[in-house]
C-alpha positions as CSV (number, residue, x, y, z in Angstrom):
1,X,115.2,113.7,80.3
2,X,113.4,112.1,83.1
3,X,110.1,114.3,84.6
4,X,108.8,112.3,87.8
5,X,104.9,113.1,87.9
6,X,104.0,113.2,91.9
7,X,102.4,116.1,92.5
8,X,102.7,115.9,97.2
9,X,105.7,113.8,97.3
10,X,106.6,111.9,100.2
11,X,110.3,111.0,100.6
12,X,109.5,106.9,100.9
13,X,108.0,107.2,97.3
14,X,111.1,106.9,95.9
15,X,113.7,104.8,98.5
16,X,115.6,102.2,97.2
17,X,114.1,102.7,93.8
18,X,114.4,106.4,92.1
19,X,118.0,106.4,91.2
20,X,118.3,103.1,89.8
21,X,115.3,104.2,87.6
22,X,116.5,107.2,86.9
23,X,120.0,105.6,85.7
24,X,118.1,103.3,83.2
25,X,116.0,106.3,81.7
26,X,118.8,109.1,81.4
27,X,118.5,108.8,77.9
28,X,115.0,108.9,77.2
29,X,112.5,111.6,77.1
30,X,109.8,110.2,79.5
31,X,107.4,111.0,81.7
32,X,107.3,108.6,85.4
33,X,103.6,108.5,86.4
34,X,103.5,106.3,89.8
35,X,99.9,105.5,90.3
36,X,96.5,106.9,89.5
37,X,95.2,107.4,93.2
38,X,92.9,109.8,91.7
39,X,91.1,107.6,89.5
40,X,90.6,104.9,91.7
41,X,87.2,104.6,92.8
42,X,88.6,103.6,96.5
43,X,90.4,107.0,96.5
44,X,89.3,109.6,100.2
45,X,89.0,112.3,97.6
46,X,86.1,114.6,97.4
47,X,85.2,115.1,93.6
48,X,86.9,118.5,93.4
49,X,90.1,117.5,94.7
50,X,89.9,114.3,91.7
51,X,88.8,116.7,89.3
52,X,91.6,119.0,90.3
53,X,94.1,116.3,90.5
54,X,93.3,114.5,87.1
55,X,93.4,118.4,85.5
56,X,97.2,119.2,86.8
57,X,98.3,115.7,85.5
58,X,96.6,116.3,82.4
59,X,98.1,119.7,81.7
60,X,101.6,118.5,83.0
61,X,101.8,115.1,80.8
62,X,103.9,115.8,77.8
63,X,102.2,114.6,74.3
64,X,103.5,111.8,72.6
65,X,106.3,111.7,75.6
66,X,107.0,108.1,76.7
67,X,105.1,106.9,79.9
68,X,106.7,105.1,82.0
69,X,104.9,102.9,84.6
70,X,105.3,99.6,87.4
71,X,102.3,98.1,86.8
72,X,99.8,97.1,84.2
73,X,97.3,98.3,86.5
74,X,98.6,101.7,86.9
75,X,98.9,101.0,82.9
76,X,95.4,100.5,81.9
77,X,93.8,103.0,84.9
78,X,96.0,105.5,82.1
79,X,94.5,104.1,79.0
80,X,91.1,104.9,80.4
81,X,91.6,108.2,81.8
82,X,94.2,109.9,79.4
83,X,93.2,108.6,76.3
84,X,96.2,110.7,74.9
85,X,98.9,108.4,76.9
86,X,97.1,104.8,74.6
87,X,100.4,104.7,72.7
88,X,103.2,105.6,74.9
89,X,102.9,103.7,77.8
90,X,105.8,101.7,78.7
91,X,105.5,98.9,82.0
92,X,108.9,98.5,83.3
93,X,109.5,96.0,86.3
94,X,110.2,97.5,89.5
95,X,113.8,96.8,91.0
96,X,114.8,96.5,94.4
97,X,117.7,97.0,96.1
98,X,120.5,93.7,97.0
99,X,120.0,94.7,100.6
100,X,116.9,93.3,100.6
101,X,117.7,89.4,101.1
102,X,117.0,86.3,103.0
103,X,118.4,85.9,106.7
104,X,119.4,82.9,108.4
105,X,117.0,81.9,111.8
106,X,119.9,82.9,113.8
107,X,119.8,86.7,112.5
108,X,115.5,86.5,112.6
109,X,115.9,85.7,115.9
110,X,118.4,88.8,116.8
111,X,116.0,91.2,114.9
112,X,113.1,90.0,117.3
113,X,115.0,90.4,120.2
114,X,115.9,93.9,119.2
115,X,112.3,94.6,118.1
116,X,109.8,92.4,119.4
117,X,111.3,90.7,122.9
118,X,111.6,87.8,121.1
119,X,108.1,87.5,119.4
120,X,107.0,86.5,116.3
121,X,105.7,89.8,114.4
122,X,103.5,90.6,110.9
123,X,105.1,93.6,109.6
124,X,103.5,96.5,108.1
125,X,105.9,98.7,106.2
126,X,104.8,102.0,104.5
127,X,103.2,105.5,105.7
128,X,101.1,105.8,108.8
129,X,98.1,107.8,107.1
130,X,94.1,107.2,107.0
131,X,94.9,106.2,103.5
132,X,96.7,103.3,104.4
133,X,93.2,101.7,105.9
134,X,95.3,100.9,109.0
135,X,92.0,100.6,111.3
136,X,91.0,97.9,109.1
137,X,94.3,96.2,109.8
138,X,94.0,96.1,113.3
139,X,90.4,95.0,113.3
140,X,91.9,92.1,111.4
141,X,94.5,91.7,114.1
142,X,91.9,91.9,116.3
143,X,90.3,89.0,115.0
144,X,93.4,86.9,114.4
145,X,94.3,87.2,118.4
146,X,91.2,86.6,119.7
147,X,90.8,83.3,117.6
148,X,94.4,82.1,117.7
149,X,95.5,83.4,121.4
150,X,99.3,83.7,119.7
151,X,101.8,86.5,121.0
152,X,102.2,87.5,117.4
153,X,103.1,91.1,117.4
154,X,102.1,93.8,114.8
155,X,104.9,96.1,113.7
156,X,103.8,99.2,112.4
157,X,106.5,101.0,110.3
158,X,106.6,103.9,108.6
159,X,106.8,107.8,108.3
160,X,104.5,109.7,110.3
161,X,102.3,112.8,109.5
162,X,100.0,115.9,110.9
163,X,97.0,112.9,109.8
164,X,99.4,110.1,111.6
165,X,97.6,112.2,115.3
166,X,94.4,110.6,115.2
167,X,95.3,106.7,114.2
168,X,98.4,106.8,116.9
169,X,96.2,108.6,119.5
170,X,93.1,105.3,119.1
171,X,95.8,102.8,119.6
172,X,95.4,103.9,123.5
173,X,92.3,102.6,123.3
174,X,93.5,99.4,121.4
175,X,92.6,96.3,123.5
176,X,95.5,94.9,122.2
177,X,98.3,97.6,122.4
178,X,100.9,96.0,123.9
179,X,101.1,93.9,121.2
180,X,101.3,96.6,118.4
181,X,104.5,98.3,118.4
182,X,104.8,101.7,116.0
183,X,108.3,102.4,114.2
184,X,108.7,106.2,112.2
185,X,112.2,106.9,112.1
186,X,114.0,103.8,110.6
187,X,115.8,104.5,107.9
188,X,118.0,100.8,107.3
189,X,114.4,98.6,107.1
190,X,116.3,95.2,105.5
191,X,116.3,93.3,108.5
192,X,113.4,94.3,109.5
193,X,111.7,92.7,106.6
194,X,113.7,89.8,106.1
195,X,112.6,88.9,109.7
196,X,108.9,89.5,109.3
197,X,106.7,86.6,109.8
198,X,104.8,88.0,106.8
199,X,104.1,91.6,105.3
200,X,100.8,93.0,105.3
201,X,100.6,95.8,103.1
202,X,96.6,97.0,103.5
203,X,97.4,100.5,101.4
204,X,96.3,100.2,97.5
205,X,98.1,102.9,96.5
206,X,101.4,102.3,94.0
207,X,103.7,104.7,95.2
208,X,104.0,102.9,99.0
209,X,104.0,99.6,97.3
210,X,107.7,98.8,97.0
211,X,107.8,97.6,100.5
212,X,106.0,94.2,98.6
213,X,108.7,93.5,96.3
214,X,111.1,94.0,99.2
215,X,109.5,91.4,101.3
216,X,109.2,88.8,98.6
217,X,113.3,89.4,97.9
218,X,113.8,88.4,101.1
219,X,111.8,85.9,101.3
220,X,108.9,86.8,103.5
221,X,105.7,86.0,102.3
222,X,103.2,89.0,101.9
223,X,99.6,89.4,102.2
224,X,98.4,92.3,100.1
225,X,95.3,94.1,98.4
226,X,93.3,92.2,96.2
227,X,92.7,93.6,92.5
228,X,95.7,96.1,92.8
229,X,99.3,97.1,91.5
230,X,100.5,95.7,95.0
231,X,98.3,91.9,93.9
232,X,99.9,91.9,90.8
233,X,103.7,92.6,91.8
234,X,102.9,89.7,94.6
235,X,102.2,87.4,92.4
236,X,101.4,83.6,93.1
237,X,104.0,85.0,96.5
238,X,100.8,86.4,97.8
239,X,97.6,86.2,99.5
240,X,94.9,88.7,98.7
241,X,92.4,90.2,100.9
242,X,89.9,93.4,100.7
243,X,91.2,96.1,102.7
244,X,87.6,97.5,103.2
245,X,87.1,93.9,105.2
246,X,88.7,93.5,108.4
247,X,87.1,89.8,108.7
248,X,88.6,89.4,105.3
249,X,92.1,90.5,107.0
250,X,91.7,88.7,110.0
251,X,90.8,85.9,108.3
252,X,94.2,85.6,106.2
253,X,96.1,86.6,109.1
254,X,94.8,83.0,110.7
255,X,95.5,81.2,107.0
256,X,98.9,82.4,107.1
257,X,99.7,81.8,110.7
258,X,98.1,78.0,110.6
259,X,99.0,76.9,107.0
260,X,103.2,76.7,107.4
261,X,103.3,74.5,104.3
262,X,101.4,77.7,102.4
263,X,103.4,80.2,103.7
264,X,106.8,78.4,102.3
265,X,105.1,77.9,99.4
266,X,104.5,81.3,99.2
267,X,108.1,82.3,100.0
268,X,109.4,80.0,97.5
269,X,107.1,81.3,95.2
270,X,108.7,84.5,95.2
271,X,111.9,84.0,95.8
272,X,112.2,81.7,92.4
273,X,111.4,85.2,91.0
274,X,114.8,85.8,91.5
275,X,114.2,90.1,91.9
């Protein structure tokens, strides 16, 4: 028996990734924890809501049940915090989907047509929530256009929310809005990935972190949070920044866009992975 622990779920948490999961564990008795959002000390929670969130997961976490986990950093946030869950933790690596794959230039360029008029674009794939620290990310882009004066775009892509209305509602006010286009109701996102320029995935949090995995499967390279599930399923594929730090951002915005020779690295990187 499989018991998924996600106590507001959102229906990207599991796309692409759930059933296959769910196949492998049919047999087992265990318990799917996704991340510790509550525990993390970056978490926009007041202290009740943590206190009330580590409390249901405590009560609804089986003993001696097996845990299963994505990350070793989900992983050891567990040991710490449920000291009953030291022994039945099990890491398994994420899959992703065989849809998710490399394109040829020819397809990239019919995707940015379609998307971008022909631009070059960084992608961000994963909810449009404060959470996200998606005002952070277009500081950085900020930053990266005014130094670089390129016609990179910045796809936004994700589901939207009641706490979507005030992020969408600033980009009016964005002094570089045209070149930020906002995507909520795609549901085939392959190609849209595989003809990323790179993913920037600013959001910490585990359960919106597949979009990483999917970029370095098809070959994108991907800048991510530093210190976090999403840093450690990237890899030597990535390039780390502090999402509290919009010069941070901006700044490997401008490393990705001027290094070429790092950016295949990075995309050879991952795709040796062989996800």
């Amino acid at each position: 028996m499989l018991h998924i622990y996600y106590k507001n779920p959102v229906p990207e948490v599991f796309e692409g990734m759930l059933d296959e999961h769910a196949f492998l564990l049919a047999n087992d008795n265990c318990s799917f924890v996704f991340d510790c959002y509550q525990d993390d000390e970056h978490a926009a929670l007041s202290f009740f809501e943590k206190w009330n969130e580590r409390k249901w997961l405590k009560r609804n976490l089986p003993d001696n049940a097996k845990i299963v986990v994505f990350s070793e950093f989900t992983a050891n946030l567990l040991r710490t915090n449920y000291h009953k869950t030291q022994d039945h933790i099990t890491v398994r690596q994420p899959k992703v989907d065989a849809v998710y794959r490399p394109i040829d230039d020819d397809a990239k360029d019919v995707v940015r047509y379609r998307e971008t008029s022909g631009d070059a674009y960084f992608l961000y794939r994963g909810p449009i929530h404060p959470a996200a620290e998606l005002k952070n990310l277009l500081k950085g882009f900020s930053i990266f256009k005014k130094k670089m004066g390129s016609n990179m775009k910045l796809v936004l892509c994700g589901p939207i929310s009641k706490k979507s209305k005030a992020f969408i509602a600033s980009l009016d006010t964005y002094k570089y809005k045209e070149d930020v286009i906002v995507k909520h109701d795609v549901i085939d996102d392959a190609d849209l990935i595989a003809a990323a320029y790179a993913l920037v995935h600013p959001c910490r949090w585990e359960r919106f972190g597949f979009s990483v995995l999917k970029a370095i499967k098809s070959g994108v390279a991907v800048l991510t949070v530093e210190d976090s599930a999403m840093s450690e399923f990237a890899g030597m594929a990535g390039m780390f920044f502090n999402e509290k730090n919009p010069e941070d951002i901006g700044e490997k915005l401008i490393r990705i866009f001027k290094d070429e020779q790092m950016r295949q690295d990075m995309i050879g990187t991952g795709l040796s992975r062989g996800l």
